[in-house]
C-alpha positions in Angstrom: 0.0 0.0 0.0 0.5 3.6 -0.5 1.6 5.3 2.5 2.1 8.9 3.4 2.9 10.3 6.7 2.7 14.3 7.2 5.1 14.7 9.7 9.1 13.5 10.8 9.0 14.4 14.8 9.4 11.5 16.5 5.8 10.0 16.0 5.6 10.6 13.0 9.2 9.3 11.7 9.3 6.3 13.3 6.0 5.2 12.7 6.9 6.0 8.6 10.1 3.8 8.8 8.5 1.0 10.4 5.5 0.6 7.7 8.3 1.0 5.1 9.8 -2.0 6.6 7.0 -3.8 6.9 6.7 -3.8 3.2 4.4 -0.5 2.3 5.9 2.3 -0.3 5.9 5.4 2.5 6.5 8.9 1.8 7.2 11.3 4.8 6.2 14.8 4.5 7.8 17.8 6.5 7.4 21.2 5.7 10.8 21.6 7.3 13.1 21.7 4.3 16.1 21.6 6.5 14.9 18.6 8.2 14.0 16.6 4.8 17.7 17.5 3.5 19.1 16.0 6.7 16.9 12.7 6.4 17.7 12.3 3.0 21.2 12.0 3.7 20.2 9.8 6.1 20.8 11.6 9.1 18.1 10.8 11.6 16.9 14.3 13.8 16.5 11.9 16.9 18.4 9.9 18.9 15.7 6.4 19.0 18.1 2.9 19.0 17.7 1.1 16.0 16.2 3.8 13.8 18.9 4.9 12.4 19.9 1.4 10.2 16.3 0.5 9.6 15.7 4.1 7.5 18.9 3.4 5.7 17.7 0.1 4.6 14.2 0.7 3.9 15.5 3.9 1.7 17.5 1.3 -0.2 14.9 -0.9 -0.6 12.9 2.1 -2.2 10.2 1.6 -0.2 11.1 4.9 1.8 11.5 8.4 0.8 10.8 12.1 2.2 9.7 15.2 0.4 8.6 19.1 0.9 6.0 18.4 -1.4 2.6 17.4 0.5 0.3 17.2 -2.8 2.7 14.9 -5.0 3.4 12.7 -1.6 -0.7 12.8 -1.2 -1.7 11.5 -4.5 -2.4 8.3 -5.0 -2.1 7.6 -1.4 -4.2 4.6 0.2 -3.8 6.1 3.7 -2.5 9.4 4.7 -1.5 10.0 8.4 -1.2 13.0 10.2 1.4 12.8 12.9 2.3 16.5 14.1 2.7 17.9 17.1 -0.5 18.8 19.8 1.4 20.4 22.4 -0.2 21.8 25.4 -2.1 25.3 24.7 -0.4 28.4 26.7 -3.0 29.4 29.0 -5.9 26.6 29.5 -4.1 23.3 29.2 -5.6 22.1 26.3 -4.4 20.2 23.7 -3.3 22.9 20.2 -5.1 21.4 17.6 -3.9 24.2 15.3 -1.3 21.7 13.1 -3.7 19.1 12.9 -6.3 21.0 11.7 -4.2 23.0 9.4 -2.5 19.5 8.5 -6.0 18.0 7.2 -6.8 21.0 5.5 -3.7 20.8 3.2 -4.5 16.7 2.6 -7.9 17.9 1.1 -7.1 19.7 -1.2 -4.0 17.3 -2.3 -6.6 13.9 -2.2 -7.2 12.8 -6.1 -9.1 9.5 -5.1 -10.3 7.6 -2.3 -7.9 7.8 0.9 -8.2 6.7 4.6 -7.2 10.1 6.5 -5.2 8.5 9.9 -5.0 10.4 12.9 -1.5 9.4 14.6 -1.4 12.7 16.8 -3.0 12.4 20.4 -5.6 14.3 20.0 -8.9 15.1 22.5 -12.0 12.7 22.1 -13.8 14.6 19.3 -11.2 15.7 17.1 -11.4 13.2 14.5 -15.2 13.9 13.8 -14.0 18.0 13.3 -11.1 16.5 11.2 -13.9 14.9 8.6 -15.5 18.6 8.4 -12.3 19.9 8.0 -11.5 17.9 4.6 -15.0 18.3 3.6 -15.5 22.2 3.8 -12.1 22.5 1.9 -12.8 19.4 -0.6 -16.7 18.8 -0.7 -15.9 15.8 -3.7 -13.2 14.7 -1.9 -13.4 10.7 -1.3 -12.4 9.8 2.0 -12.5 8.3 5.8 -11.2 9.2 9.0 -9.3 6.7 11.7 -7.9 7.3 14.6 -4.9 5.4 15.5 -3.1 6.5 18.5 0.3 5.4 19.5 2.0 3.7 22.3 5.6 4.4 22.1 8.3 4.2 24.4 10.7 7.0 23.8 13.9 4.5 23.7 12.3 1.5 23.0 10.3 2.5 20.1 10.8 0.6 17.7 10.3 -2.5 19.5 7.0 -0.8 20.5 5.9 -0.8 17.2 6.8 -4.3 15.7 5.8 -6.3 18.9 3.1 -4.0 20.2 0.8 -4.4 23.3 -1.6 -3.9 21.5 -2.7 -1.6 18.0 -5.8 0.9 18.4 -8.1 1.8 15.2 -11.3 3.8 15.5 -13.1 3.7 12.7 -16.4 4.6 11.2 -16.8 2.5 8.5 -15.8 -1.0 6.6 -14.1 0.1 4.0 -11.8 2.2 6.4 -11.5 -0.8 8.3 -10.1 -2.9 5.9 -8.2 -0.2 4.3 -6.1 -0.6 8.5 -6.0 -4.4 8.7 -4.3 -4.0 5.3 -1.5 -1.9 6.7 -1.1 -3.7 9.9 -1.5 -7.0 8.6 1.9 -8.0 9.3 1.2 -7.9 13.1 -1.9 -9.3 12.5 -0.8 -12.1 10.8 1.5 -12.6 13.9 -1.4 -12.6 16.7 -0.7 -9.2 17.9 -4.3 -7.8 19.6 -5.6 -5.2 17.1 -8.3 -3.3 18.9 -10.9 -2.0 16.4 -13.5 0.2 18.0 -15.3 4.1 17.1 -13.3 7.1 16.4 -14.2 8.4 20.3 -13.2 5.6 22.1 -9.7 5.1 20.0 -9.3 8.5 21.1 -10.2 8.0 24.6 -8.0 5.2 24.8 -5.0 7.2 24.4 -5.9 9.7 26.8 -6.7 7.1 29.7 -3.9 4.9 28.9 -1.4 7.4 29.6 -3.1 9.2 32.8 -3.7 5.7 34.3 0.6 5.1 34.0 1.1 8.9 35.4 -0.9 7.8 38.3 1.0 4.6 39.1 4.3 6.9 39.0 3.0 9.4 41.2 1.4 7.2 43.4 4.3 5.7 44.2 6.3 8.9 44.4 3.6 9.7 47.3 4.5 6.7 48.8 8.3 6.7 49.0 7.8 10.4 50.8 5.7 8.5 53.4 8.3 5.5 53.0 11.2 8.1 54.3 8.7 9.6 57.2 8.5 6.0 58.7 11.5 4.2 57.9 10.2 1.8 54.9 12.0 1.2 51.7 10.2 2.3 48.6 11.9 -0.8 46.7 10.8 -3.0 49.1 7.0 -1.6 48.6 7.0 -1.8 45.4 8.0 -5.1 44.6 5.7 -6.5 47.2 2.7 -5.0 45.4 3.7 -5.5 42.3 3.8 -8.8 42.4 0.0 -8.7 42.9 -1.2 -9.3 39.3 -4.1 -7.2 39.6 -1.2 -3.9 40.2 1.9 -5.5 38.1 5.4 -4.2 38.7 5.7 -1.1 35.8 5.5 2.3 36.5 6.0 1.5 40.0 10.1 2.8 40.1 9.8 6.0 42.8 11.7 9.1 41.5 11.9 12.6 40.4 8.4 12.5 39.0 7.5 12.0 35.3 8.2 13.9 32.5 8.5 14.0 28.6 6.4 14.3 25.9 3.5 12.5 26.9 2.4 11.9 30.3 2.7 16.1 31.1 0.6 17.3 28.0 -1.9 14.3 28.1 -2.9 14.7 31.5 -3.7 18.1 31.3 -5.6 17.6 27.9 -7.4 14.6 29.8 -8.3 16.8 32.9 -9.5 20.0 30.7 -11.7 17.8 29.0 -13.5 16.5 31.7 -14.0 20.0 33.1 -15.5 21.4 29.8 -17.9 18.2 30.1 -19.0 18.6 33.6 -17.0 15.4 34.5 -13.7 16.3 36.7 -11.4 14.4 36.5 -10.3 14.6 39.9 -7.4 11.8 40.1 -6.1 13.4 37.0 -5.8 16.6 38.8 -4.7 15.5 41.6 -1.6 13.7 39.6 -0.6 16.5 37.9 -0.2 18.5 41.1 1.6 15.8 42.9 4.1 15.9 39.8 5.1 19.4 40.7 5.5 19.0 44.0 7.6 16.1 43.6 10.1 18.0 41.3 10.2 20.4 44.5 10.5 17.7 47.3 13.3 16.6 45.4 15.1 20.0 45.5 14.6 20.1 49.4 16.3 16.6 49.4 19.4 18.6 47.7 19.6 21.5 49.7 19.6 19.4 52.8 23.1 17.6 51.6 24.2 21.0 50.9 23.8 22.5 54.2 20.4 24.0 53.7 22.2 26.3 50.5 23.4 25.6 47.3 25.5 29.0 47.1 29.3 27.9 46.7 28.9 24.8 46.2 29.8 22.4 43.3 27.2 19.8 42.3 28.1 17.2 39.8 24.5 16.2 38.0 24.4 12.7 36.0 21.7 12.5 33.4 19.0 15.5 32.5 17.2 13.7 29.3 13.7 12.9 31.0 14.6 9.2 30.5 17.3 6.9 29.3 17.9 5.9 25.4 16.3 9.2 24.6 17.6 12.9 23.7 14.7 14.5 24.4 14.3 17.0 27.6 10.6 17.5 27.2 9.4 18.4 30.8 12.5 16.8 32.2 13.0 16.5 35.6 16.5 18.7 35.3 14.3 21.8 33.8 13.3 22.2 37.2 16.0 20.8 39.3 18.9 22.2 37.7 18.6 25.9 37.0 17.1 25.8 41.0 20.5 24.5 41.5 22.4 27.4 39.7 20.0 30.3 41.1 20.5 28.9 44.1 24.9 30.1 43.4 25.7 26.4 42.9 28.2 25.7 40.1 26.7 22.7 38.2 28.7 20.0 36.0 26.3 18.4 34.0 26.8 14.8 32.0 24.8 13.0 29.8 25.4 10.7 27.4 22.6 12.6 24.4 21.2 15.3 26.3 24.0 17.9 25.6 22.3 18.8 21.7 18.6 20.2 23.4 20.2 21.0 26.8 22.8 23.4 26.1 19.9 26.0 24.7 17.7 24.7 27.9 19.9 24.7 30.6 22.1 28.1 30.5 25.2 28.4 33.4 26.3 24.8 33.2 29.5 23.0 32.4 28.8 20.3 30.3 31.3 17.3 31.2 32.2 13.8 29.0 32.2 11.5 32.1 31.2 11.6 35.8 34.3 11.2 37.1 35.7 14.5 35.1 32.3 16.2 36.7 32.8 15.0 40.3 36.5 16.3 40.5 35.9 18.5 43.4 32.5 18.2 43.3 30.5 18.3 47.1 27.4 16.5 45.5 27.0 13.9 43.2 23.0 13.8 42.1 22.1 11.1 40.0 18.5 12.6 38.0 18.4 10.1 34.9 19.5 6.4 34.7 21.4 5.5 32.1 23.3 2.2 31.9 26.2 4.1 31.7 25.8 5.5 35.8 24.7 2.0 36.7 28.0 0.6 37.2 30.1 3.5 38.6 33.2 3.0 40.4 32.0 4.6 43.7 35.6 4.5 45.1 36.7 6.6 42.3 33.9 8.8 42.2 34.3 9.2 46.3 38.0 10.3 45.9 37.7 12.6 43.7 34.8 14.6 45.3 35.8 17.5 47.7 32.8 16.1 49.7 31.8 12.6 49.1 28.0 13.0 48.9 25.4 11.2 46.8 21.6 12.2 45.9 21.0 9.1 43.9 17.5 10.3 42.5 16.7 6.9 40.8 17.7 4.2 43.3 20.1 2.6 41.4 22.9 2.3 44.5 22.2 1.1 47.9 23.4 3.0 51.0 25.4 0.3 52.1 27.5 0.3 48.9 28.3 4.5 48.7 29.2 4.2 52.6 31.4 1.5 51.7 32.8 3.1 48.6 33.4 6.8 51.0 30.4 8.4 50.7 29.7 10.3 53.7 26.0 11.0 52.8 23.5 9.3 50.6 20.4 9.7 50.2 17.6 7.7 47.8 13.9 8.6 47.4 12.0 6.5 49.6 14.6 4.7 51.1 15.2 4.0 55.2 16.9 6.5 57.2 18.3 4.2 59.4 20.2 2.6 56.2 21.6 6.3 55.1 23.0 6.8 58.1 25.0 3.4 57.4 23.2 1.0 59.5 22.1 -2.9 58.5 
């Protein structure tokens, strides 16, 4: 099948090279002409593991291409998918449909025969319906059908996501639309993967509640590790013991500096607007989101606390800032808040991470950007550990503790014990969540 995909951010990109590979002829449309120039030299504008070789071979299998040109990419299409951003509107917390809308308006008057119009954005229940008018005010002959087909990708694990999915979501509201989708996912369905076919409004629902549901496990947990330190549990400990009940499962249950990135932020506040504009509050939603900020601050307490009660003349070595590992992207990272609190504070902040330098040098100003922790802990008084790459998993403490003018750890993520950064020097460690009694070096 024909396949064209308006839009190359991350969504958009690797869902194209993944049909591509799956056998369909894609075409990926950007109206970023820098951007197009730099995939077809097969530079990827993301840092996603495994993309990179699967675009170069599906370009060389012809089956993938990318293009400026949104009516020649357009015609003759079976499907066309919009895949731009919906960022969260300034001011209300709703979801900016203005890309989408002006996305489908460009597709109708580009459609020269029967197409399936996709929705791949996340966009509010409704959308999809305002998407048909859209096409049909600017093309009344045009021949088409809308889907909704939201995505469930892990920024890191992506493309794994996609070829061995949980499961696929379609909305639509008709059979020929229908088949048009099990013809492009047939591949997965051929291979027993659930493929969830259901009305434009509950595909879009789906999205919405999927992703508030796993930003409540995170912050539920976060609440619990702040309890955790209050009467001398472990978080870890916690977690795994409820997680092993099937009806809670172990994911999303890892306590830390609260979640961030593209998704969870911009989709709970799109999921608790809606329900206030329908007289249905969404007050767990809510609730979430303001736990998230506080979390972020709770964290910055934690900090200041192995710093005397001020960060002013201090050096603070910071490991990771990307809002999680395998990714480069600092959407509503952690480190947005944590960091420059650091350097108002008068700290002077080393920063390493192993892709977050290329966003994070415009996004965090006054910091000294480091190739390896033990070059940022020379000297250092605290070592904060805010995102968990492998590569800070298996640090040599002893080193680190050496080098540091004061051997302290804020190890944000869990990934050390206390018993081990006592052992290695540390004089203070601290977790999130963790026992006080084991800080302090006790069994």
């Amino acid at each position: 099948m024909k396949i064209t995909m308006i839009g190359t951010g991350y969504v958009g990109l690797v869902s194209g090279v993944c049909f591509s590979d799956f056998g369909h002829d894609v075409i990926c449309v950007d109206m970023d002409a820098d951007k197009i120039e730099q995939l077809n030299r097969g530079e990827v504008p993301i840092f996603e593991p495994g993309l990179k070789p699967l675009l170069e071979r599906n370009v060389s299998a012809g089956r993938l291409s990318f293009t400026t040109d949104l009516a020649a990419a357009v015609d003759g299409a079976d499907a066309v998918f919009i895949a731009v951003g919906t960022p969260t509107r300034r001011g209300d917390g709703h979801a900016d449909l203005s890309y989408v809308m002006a996305a489908a308006e460009d597709v109708a008057r580009a459609l020269t025969g029967y197409a399936v119009i996709v929705t791949k954005s996340t966009v509010p229940v409704g959308t999809n319906r305002k998407v048909r008018q859209v096409i049909a005010k600017a093309n009344p002959d045009a021949e088409f059908d809308v889907a909704s087909n939201p995505e469930f990708l892990r920024e890191g694990a992506a493309i794994e996501d996609f070829m061995k999915p949980d499961r696929v979501v379609v909305g639509v509201q008709s059979d020929r639309a229908a088949e048009v989708m099990a013809d492009i996912y047939r591949p997965l369905y051929l291979r027993d993967f659930p493929i969830v076919t259901t009305d434009l409004e509950s595909a879009e629902m789906i999205k919405y509640a999927a992703n508030a549901f796993l930003a409540t496990k995170i912050t539920f947990i976060n609440e619990i590790a702040a309890l955790c330190e209050r009467v001398g549990a472990d978080v870890n400990e916690v977690a795994r013991g409820i997680g092993l009940d099937g009806r809670i499962g172990n994911k999303f249950l890892h306590a830390g500096p609260g979640y961030g990135g593209s998704c969870f932020p911009k989709d709970t506040s799109a999921l608790a607007r809606i329900g206030q504009e329908h007289a249905v509050p969404q007050m767990i939603v809510e609730a979430v989101i303001r736990v998230n900020e506080t979390v972020k601050s709770r964290m910055i307490e934690k900090l200041r606390d192995l710093c005397e009660g001020s960060f002013n003349g201090h050096t603070i070595a910071v490991l990771g800032v990307t809002f999680k590992p395998g990714t480069d992207d600092m959407r509503e990272a952690a480190s947005l808040t944590i960091v420059p609190a650091l350097v108002g504070g008068g700290a002077k902040v080393r920063v390493v991470d192993p892709q977050g330098r290329r966003e994070g040098e415009a996004l965090l100003p006054g910091v000294v950007w480091c190739d390896d922790p033990y070059k940022a802990a020379h000297n250092a008084d605290l070592l904060v550990i805010l995102t968990e790459w492998n590569e800070f998993r298996a640090l040599d403490l002893k080193k680190l503790a050496r080098k540091m003018a004061q051997p302290r750890m804020a190890d944000l993520r869990n990934i050390y014990s206390a018993r081990d950064a006592k052992r290695a020097g540390f004089e203070a460690y601290e977790g999130v969540g963790r026992r006080a009694a084991a800080a302090r070096g006790q069994p």
